[in-house]
PyMOL Python script that loads the backbone (N, CA, C, O; Angstrom):
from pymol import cmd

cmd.read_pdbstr("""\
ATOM      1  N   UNK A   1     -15.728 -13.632 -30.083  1.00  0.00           N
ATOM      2  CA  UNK A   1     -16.016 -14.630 -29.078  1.00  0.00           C
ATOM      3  C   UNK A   1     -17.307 -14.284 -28.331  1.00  0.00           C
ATOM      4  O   UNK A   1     -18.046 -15.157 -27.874  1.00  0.00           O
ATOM      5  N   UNK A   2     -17.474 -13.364 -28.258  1.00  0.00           N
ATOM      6  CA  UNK A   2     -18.649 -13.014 -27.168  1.00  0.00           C
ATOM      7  C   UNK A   2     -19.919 -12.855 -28.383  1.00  0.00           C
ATOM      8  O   UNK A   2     -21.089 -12.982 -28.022  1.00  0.00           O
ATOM      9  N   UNK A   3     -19.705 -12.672 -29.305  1.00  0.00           N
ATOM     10  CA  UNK A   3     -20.763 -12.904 -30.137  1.00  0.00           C
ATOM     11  C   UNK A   3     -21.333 -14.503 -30.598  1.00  0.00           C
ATOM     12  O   UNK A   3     -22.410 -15.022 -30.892  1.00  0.00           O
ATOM     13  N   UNK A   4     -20.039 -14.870 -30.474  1.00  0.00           N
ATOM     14  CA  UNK A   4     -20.647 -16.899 -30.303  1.00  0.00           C
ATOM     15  C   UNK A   4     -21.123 -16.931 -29.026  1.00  0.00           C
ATOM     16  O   UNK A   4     -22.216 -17.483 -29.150  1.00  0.00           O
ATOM     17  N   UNK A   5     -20.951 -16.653 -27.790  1.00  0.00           N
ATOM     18  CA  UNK A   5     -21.172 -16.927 -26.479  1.00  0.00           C
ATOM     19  C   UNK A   5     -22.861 -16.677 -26.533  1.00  0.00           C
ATOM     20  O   UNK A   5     -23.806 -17.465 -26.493  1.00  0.00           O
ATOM     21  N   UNK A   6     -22.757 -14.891 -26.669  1.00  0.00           N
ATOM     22  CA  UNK A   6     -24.437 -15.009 -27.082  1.00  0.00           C
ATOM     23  C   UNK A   6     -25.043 -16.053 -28.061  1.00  0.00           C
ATOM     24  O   UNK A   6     -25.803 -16.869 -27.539  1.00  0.00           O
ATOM     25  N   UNK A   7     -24.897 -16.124 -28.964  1.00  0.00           N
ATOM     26  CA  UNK A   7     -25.590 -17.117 -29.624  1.00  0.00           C
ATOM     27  C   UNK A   7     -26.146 -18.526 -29.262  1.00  0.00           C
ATOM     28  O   UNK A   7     -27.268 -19.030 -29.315  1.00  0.00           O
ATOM     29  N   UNK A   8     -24.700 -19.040 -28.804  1.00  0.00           N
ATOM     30  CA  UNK A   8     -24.524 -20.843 -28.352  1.00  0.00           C
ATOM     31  C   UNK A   8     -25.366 -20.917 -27.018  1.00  0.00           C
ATOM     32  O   UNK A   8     -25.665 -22.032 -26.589  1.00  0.00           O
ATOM     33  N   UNK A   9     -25.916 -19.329 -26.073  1.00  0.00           N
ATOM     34  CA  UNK A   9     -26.119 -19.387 -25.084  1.00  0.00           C
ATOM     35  C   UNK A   9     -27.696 -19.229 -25.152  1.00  0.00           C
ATOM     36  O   UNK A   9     -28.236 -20.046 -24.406  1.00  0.00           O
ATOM     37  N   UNK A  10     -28.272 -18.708 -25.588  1.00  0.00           N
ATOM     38  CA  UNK A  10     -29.373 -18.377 -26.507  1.00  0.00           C
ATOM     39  C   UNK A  10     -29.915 -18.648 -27.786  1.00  0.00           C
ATOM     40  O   UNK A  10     -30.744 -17.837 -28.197  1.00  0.00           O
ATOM     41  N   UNK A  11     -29.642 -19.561 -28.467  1.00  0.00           N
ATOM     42  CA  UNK A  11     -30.314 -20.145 -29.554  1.00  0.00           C
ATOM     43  C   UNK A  11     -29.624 -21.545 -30.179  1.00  0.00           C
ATOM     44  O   UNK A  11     -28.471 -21.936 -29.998  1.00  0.00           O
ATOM     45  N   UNK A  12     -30.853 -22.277 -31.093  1.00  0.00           N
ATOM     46  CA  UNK A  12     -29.939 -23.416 -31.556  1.00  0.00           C
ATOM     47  C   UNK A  12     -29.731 -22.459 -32.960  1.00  0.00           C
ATOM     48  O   UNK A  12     -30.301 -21.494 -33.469  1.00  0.00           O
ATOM     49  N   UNK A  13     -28.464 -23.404 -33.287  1.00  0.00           N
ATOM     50  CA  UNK A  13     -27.820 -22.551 -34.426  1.00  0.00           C
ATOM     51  C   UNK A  13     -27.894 -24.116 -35.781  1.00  0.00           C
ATOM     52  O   UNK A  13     -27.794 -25.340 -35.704  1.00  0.00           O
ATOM     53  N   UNK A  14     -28.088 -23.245 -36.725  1.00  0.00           N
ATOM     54  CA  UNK A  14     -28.404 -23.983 -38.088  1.00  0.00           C
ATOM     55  C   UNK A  14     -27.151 -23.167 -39.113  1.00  0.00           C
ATOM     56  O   UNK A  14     -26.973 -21.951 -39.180  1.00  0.00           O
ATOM     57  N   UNK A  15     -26.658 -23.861 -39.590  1.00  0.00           N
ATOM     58  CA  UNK A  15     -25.861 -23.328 -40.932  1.00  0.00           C
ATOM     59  C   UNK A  15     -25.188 -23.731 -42.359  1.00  0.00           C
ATOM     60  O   UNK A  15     -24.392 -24.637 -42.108  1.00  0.00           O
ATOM     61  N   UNK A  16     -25.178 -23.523 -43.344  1.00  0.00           N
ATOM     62  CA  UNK A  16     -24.746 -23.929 -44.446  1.00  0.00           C
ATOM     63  C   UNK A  16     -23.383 -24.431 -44.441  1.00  0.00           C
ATOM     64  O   UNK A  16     -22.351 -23.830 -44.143  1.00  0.00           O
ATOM     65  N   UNK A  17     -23.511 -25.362 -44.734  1.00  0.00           N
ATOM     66  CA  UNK A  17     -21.662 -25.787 -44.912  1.00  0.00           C
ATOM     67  C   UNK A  17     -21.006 -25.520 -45.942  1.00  0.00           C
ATOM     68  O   UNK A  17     -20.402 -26.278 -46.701  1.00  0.00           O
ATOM     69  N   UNK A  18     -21.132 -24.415 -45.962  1.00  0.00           N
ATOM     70  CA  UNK A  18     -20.424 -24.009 -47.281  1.00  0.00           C
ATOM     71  C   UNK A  18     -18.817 -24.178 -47.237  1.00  0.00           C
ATOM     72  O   UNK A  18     -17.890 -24.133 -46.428  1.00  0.00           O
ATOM     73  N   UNK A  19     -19.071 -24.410 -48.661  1.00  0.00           N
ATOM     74  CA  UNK A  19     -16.902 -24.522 -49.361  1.00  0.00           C
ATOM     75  C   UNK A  19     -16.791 -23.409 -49.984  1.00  0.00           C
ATOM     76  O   UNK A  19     -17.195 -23.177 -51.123  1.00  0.00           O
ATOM     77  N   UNK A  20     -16.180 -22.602 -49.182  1.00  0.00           N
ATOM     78  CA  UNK A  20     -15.787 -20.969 -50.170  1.00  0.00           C
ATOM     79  C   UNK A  20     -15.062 -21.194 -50.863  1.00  0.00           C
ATOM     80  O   UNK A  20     -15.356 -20.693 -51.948  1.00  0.00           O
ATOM     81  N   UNK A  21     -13.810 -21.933 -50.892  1.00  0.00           N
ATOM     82  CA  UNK A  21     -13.248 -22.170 -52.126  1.00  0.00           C
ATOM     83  C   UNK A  21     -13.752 -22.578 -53.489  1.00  0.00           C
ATOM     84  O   UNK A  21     -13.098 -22.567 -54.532  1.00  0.00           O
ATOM     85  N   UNK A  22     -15.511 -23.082 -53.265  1.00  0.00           N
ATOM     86  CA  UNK A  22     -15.971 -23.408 -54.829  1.00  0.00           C
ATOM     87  C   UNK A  22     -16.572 -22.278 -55.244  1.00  0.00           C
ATOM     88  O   UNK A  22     -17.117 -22.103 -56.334  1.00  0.00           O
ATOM     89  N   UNK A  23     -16.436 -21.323 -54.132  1.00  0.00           N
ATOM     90  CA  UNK A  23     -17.921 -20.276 -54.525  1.00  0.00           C
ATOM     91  C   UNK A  23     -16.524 -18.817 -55.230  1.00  0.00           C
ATOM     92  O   UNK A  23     -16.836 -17.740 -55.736  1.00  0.00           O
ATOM     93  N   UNK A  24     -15.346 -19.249 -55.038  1.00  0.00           N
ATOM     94  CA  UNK A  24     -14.319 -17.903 -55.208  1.00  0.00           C
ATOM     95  C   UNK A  24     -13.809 -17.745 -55.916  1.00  0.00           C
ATOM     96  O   UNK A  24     -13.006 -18.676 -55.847  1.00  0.00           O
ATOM     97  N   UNK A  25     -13.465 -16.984 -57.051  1.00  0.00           N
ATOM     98  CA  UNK A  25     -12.498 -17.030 -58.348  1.00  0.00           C
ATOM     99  C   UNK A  25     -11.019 -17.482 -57.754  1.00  0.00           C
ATOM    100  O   UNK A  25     -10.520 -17.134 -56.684  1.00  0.00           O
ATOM    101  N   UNK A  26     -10.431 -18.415 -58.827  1.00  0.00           N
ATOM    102  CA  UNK A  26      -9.235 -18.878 -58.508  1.00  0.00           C
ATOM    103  C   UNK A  26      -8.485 -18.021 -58.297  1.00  0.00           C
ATOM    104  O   UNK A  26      -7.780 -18.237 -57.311  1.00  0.00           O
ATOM    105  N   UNK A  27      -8.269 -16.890 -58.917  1.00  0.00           N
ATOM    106  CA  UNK A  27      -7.232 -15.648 -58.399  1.00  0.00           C
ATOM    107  C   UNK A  27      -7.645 -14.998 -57.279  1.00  0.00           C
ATOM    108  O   UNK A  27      -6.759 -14.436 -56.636  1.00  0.00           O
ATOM    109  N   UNK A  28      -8.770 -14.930 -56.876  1.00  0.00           N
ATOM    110  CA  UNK A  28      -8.914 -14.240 -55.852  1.00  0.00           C
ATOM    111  C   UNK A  28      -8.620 -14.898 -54.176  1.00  0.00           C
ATOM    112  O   UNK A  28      -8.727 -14.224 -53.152  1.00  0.00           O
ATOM    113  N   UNK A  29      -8.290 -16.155 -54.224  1.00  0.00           N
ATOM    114  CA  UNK A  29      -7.925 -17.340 -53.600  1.00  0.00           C
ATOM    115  C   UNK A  29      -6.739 -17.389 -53.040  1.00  0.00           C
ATOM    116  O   UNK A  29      -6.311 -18.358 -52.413  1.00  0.00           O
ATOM    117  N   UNK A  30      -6.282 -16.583 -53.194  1.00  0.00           N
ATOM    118  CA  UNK A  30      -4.798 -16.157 -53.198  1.00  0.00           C
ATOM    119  C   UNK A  30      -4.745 -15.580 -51.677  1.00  0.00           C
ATOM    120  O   UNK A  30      -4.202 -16.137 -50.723  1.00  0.00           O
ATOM    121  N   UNK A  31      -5.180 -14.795 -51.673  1.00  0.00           N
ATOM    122  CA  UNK A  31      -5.357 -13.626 -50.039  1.00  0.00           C
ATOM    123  C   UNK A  31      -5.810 -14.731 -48.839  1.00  0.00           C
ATOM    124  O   UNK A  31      -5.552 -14.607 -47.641  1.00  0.00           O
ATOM    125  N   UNK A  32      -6.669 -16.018 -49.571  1.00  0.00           N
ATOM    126  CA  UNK A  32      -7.437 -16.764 -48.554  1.00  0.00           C
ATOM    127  C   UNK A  32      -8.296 -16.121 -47.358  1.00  0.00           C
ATOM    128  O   UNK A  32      -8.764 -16.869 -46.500  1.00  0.00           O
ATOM    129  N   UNK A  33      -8.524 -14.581 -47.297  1.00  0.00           N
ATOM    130  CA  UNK A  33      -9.157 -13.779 -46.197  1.00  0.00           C
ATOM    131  C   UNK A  33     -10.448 -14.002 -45.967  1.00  0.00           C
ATOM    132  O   UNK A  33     -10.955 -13.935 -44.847  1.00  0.00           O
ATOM    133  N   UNK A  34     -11.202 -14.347 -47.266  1.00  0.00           N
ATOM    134  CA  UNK A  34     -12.690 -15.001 -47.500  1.00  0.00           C
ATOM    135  C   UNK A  34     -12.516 -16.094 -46.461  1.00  0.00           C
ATOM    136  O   UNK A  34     -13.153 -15.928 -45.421  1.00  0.00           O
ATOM    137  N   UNK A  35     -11.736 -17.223 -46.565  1.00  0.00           N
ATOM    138  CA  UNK A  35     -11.575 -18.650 -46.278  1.00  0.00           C
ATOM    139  C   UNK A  35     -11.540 -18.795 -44.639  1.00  0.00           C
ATOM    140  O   UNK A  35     -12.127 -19.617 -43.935  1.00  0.00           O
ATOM    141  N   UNK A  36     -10.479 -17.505 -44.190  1.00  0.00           N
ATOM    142  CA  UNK A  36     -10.530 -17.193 -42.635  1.00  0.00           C
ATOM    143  C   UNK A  36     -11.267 -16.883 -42.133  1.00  0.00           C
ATOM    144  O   UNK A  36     -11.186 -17.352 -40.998  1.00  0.00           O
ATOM    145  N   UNK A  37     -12.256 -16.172 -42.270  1.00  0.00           N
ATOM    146  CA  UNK A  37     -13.190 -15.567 -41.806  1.00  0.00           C
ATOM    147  C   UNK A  37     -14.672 -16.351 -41.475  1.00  0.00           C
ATOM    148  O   UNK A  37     -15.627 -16.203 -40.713  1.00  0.00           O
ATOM    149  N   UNK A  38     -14.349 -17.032 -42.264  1.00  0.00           N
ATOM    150  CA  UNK A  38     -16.293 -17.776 -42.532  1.00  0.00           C
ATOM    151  C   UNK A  38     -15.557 -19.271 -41.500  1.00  0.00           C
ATOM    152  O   UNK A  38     -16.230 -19.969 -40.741  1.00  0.00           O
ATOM    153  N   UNK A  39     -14.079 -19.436 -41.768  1.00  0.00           N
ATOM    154  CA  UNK A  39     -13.832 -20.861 -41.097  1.00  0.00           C
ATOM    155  C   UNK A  39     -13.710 -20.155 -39.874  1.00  0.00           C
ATOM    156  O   UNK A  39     -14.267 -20.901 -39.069  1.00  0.00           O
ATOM    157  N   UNK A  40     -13.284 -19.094 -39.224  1.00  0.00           N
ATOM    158  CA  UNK A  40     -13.165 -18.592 -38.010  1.00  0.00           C
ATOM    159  C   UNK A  40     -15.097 -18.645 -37.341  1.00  0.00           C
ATOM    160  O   UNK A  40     -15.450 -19.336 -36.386  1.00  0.00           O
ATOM    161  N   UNK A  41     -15.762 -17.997 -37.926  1.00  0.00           N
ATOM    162  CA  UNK A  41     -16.877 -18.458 -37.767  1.00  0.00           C
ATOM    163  C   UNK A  41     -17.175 -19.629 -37.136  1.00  0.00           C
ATOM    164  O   UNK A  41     -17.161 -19.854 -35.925  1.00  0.00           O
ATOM    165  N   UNK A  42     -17.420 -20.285 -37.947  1.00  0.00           N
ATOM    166  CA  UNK A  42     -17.639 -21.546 -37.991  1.00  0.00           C
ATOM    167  C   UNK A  42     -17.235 -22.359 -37.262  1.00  0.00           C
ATOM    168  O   UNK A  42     -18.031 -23.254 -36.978  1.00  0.00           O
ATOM    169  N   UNK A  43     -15.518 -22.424 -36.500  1.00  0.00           N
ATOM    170  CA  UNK A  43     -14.987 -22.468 -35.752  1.00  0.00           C
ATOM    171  C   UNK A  43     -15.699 -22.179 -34.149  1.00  0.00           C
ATOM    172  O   UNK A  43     -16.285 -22.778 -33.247  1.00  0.00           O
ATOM    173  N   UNK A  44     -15.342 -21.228 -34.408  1.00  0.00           N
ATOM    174  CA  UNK A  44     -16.183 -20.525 -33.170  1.00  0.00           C
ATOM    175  C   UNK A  44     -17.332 -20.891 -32.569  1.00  0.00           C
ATOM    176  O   UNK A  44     -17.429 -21.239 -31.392  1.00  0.00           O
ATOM    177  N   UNK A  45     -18.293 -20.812 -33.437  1.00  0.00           N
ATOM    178  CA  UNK A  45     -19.869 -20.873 -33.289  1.00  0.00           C
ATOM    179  C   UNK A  45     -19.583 -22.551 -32.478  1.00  0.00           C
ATOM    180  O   UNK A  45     -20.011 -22.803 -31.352  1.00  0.00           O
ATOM    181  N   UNK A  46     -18.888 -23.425 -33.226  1.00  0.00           N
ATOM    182  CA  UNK A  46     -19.124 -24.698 -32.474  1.00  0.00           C
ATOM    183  C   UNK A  46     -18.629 -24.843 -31.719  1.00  0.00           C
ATOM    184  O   UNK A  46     -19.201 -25.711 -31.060  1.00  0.00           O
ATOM    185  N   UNK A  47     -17.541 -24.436 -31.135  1.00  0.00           N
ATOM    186  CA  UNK A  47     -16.118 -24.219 -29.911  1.00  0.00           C
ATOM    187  C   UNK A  47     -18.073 -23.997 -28.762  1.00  0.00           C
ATOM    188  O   UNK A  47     -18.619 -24.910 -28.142  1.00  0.00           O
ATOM    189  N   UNK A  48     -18.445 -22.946 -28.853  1.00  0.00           N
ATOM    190  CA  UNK A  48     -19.406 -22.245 -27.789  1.00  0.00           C
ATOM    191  C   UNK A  48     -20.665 -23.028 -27.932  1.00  0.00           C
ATOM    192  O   UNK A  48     -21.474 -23.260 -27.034  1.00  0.00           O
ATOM    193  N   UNK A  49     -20.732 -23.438 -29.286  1.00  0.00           N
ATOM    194  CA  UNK A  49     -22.698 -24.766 -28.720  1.00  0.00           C
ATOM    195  C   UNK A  49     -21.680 -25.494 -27.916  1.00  0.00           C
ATOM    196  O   UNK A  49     -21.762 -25.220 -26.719  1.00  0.00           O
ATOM    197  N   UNK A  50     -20.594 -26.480 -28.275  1.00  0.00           N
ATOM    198  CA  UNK A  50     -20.398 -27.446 -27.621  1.00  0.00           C
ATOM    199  C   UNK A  50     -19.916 -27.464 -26.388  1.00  0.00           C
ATOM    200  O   UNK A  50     -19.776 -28.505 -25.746  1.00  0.00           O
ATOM    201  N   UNK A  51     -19.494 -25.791 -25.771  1.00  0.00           N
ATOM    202  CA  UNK A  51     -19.278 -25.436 -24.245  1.00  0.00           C
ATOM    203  C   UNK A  51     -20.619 -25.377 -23.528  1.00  0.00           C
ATOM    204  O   UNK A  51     -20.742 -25.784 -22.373  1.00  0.00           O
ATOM    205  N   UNK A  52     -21.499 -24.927 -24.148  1.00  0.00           N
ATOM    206  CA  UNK A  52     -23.082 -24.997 -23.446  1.00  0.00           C
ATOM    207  C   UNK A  52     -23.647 -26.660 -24.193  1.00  0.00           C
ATOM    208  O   UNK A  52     -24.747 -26.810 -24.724  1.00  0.00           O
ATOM    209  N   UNK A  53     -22.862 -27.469 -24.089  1.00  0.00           N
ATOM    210  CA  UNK A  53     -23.629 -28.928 -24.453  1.00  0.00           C
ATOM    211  C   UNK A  53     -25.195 -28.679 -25.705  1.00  0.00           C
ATOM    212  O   UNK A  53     -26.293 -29.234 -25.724  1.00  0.00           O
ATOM    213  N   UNK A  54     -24.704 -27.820 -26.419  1.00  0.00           N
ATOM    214  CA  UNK A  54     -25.261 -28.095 -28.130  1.00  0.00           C
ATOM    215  C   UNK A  54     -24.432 -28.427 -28.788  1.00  0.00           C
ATOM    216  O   UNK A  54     -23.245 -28.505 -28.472  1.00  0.00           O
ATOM    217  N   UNK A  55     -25.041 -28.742 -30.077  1.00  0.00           N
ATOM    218  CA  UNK A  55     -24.551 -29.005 -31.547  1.00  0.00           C
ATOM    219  C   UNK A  55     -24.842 -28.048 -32.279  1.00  0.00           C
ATOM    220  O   UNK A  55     -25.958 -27.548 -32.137  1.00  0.00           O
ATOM    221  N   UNK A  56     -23.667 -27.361 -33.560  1.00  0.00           N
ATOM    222  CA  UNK A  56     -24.134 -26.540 -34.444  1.00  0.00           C
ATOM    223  C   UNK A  56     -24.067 -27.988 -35.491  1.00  0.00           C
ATOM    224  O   UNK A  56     -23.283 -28.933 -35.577  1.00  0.00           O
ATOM    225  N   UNK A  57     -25.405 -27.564 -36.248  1.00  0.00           N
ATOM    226  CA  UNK A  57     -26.139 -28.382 -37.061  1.00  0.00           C
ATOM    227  C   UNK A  57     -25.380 -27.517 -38.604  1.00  0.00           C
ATOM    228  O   UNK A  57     -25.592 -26.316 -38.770  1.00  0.00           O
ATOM    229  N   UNK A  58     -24.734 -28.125 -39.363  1.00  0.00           N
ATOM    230  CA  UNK A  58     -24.248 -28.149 -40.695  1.00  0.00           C
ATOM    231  C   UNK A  58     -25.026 -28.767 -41.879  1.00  0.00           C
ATOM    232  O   UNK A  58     -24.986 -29.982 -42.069  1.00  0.00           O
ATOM    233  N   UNK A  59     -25.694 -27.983 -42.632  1.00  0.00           N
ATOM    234  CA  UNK A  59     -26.513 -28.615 -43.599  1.00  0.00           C
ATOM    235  C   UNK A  59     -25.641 -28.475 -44.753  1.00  0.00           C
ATOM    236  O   UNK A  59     -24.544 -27.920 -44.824  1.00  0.00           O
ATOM    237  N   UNK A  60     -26.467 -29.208 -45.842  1.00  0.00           N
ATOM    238  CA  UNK A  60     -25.621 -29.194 -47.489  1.00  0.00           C
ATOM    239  C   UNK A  60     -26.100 -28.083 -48.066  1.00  0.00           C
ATOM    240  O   UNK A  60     -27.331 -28.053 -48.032  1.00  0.00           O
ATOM    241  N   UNK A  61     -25.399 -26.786 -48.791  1.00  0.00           N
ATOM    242  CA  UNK A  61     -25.870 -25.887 -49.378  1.00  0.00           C
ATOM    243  C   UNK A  61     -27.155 -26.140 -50.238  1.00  0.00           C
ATOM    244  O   UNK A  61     -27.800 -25.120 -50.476  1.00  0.00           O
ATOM    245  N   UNK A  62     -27.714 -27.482 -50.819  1.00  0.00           N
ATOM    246  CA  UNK A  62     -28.399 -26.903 -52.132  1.00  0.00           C
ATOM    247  C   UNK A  62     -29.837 -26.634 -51.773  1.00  0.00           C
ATOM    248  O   UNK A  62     -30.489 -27.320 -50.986  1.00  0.00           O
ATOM    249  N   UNK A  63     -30.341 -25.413 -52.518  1.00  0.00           N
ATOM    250  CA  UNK A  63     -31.383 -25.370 -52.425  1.00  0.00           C
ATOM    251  C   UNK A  63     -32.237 -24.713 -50.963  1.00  0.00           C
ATOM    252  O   UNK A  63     -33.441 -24.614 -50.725  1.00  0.00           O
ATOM    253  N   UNK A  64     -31.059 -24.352 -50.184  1.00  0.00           N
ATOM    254  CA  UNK A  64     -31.613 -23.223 -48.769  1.00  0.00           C
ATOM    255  C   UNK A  64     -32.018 -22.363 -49.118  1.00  0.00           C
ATOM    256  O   UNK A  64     -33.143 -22.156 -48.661  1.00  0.00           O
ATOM    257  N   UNK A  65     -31.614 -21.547 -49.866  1.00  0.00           N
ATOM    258  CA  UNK A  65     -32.520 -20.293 -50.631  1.00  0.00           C
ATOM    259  C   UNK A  65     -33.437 -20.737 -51.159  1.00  0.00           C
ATOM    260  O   UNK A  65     -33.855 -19.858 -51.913  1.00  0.00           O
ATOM    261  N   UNK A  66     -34.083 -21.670 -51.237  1.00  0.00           N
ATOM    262  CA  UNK A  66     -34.989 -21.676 -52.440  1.00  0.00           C
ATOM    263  C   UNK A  66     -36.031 -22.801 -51.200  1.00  0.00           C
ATOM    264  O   UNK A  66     -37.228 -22.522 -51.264  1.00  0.00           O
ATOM    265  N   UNK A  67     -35.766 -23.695 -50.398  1.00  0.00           N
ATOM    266  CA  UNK A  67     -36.306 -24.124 -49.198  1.00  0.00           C
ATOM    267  C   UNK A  67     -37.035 -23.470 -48.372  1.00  0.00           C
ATOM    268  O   UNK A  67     -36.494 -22.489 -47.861  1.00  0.00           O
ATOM    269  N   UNK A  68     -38.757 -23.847 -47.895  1.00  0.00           N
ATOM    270  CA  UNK A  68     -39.162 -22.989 -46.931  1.00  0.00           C
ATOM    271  C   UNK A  68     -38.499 -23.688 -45.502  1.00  0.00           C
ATOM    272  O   UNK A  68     -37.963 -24.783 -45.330  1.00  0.00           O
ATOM    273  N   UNK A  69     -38.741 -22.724 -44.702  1.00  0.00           N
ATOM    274  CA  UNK A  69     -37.741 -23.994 -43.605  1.00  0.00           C
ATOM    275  C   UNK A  69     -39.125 -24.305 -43.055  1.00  0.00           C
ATOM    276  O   UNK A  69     -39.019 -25.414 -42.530  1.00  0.00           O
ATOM    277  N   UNK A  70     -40.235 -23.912 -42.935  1.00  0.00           N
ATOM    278  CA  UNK A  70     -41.863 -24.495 -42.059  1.00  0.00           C
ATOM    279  C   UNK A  70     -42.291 -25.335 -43.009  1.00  0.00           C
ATOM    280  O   UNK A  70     -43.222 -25.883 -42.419  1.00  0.00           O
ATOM    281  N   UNK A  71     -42.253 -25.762 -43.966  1.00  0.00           N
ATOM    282  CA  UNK A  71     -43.318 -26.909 -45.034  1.00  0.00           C
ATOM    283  C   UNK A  71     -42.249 -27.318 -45.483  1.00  0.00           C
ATOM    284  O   UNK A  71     -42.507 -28.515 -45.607  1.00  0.00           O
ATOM    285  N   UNK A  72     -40.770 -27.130 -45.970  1.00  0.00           N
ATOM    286  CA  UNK A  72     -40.190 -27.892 -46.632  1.00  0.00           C
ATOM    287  C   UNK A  72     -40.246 -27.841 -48.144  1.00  0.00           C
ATOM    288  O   UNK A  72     -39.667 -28.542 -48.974  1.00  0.00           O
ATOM    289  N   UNK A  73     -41.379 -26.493 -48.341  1.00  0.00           N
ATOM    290  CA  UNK A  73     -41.819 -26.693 -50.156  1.00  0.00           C
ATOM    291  C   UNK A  73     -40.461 -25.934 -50.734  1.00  0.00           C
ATOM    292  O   UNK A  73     -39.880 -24.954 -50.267  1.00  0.00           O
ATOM    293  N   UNK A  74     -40.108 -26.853 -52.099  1.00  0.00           N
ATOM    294  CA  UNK A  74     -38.869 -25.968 -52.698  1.00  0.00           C
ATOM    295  C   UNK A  74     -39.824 -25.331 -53.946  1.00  0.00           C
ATOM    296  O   UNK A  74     -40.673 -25.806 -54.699  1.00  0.00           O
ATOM    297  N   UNK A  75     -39.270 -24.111 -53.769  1.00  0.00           N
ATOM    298  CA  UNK A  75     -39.137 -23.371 -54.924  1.00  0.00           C
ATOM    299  C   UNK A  75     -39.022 -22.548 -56.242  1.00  0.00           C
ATOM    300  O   UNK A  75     -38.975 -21.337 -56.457  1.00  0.00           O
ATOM    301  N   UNK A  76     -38.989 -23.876 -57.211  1.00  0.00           N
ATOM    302  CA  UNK A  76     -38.174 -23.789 -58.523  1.00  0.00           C
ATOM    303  C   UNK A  76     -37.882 -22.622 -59.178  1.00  0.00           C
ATOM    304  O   UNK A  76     -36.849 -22.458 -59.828  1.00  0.00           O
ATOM    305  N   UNK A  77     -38.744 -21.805 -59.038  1.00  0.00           N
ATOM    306  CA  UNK A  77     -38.527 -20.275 -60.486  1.00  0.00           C
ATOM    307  C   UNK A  77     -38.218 -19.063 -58.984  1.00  0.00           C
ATOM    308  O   UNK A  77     -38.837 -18.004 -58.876  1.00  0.00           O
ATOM    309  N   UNK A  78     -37.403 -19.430 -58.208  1.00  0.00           N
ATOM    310  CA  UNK A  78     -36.746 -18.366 -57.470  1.00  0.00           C
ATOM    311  C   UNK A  78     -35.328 -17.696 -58.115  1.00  0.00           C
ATOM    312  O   UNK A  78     -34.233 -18.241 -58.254  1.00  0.00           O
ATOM    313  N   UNK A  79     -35.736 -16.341 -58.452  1.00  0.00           N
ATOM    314  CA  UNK A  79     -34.688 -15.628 -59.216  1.00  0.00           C
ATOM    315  C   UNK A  79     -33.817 -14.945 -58.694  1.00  0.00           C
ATOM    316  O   UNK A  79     -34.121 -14.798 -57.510  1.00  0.00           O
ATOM    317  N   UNK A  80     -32.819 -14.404 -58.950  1.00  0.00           N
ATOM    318  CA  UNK A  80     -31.853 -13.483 -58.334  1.00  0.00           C
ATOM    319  C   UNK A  80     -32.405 -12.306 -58.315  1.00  0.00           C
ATOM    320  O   UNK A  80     -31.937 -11.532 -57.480  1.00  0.00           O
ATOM    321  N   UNK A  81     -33.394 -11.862 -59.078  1.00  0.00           N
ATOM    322  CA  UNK A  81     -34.198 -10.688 -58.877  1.00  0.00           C
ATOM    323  C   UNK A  81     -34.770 -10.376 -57.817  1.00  0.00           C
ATOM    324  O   UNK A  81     -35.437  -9.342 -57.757  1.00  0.00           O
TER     325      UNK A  81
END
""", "prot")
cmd.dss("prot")
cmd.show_as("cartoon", "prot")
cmd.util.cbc("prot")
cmd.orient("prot")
C-alpha cells in the first residue's frame, strides 16, 4: 500500500494490461499466485491514482517493447537477445 501511495502521489502511472493467464502454461495455472499478484497490483495502483483524483492509464500489450514511447517509431527486428 504505501508503495502505491508513493507512486499515485508522485507520478502519472502508465501500464500494460496484461492477461497472465495467456502468457502462463496451463499447468502452472493451477497455484493462480502469478494471477494474484500482478491483479493485486493493479488493483492497488488504481484504488491510490483514483484517491489522489488520477487515472491509471491501461494500454494493449502489443508491441510496448518494441515502441519508442518519445516518436512512437516501432521497431521490427527487436530480438530477445
Amino acid at each position: 500500500m504505501r508503495l502505491g501511495k508513493h507512486f499515485a502521489s508522485n507520478y502519472a502511472l502508465v501500464m500494460e494490461d496484461i492477461q497472465v493467464k495467456e502468457l502462463v502454461d496451463k499447468s502452472l495455472r493451477r497455484t493462480r499466485l502469478h494471477d494474484v499478484a500482478f491483479h493485486e497490483l493493479k488493483n492497488t495502483l488504481k484504488y491510490q491514482m483514483e484517491k489522489h483524483g488520477k487515472a491509471l492509464l491501461l494500454v494493449d500489450p502489443p508491441y510496448t517493447s518494441k515502441t519508442c514511447a518519445k516518436c512512437g517509431y516501432v521497431r521490427e527486428d527487436l530480438t530477445l537477445r
